[in-house]
N, C-alpha and C positions, 0 to 999 in steps of 0.2 A: 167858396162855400163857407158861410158861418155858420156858425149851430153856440147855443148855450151848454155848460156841463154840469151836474151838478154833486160838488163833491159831498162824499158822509167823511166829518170829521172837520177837522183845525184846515188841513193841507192835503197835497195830492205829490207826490213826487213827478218832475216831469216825463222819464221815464214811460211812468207806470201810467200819464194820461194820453202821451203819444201811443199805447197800446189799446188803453180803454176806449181812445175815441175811434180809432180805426186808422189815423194817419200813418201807424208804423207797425207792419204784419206782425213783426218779433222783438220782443226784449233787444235783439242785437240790430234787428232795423234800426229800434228806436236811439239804442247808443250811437249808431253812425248817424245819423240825422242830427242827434246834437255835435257828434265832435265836428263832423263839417261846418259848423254854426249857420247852421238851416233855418234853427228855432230862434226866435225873438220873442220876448215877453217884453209888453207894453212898449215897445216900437223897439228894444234895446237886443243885439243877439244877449244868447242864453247859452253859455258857453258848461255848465254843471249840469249833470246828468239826473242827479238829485236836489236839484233847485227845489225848495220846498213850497210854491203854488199855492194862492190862497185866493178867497172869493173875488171878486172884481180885475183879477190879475186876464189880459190877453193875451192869447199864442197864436202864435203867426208861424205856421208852416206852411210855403207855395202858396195855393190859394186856399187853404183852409186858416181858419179864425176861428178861435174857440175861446169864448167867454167863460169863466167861470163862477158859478152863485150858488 
C-alpha cells in the first residue's frame, strides 16, 4: 500500500507518523515497530524513534510506503 503524507511544519517525528498514518494503533505500537527495525527510511532501517522526517523522505513499513510532501 502507498499513500502520500502531508506534513504541516519543517518535520514530522517518526513516531508520531507511524500513528498519524494508521501503520501503528499506539504510541507504544509505533516504539516497537521501530526498535525491531521494521522501519526504513529511503531504503536504510530507521533505528530512532524521533528520527526528524522531512518532505521527500520514504517509509517502508511491511507493505506500506509513505511518501512524504
Amino acid at each position: 500500500m502507498k499513500e502520500e503524507f502531508k506534513i504541516e511544519g519543517p518535520y514530522i517525528e517518526l513516531i508520531r507518523l507511524l500513528k498519524a498514518t494508521g501503520i501503528a494503533q499506539t504510541g507504544g505500537h509505533a516504539k516497537m515497530i521501530v526498535e525491531d527495525g521494521e522501519a526504513f527510511r529511503n531504503g536504510e532501517v530507521e533505528m530512532r524513534k524521533r528520527a526528524k522526517l522531512v518532505v521527500g523522505d520514504q517509509i517502508e513499513v511491511g507493505d506500506y510506503i509513505v511518501i512524504l510532501t
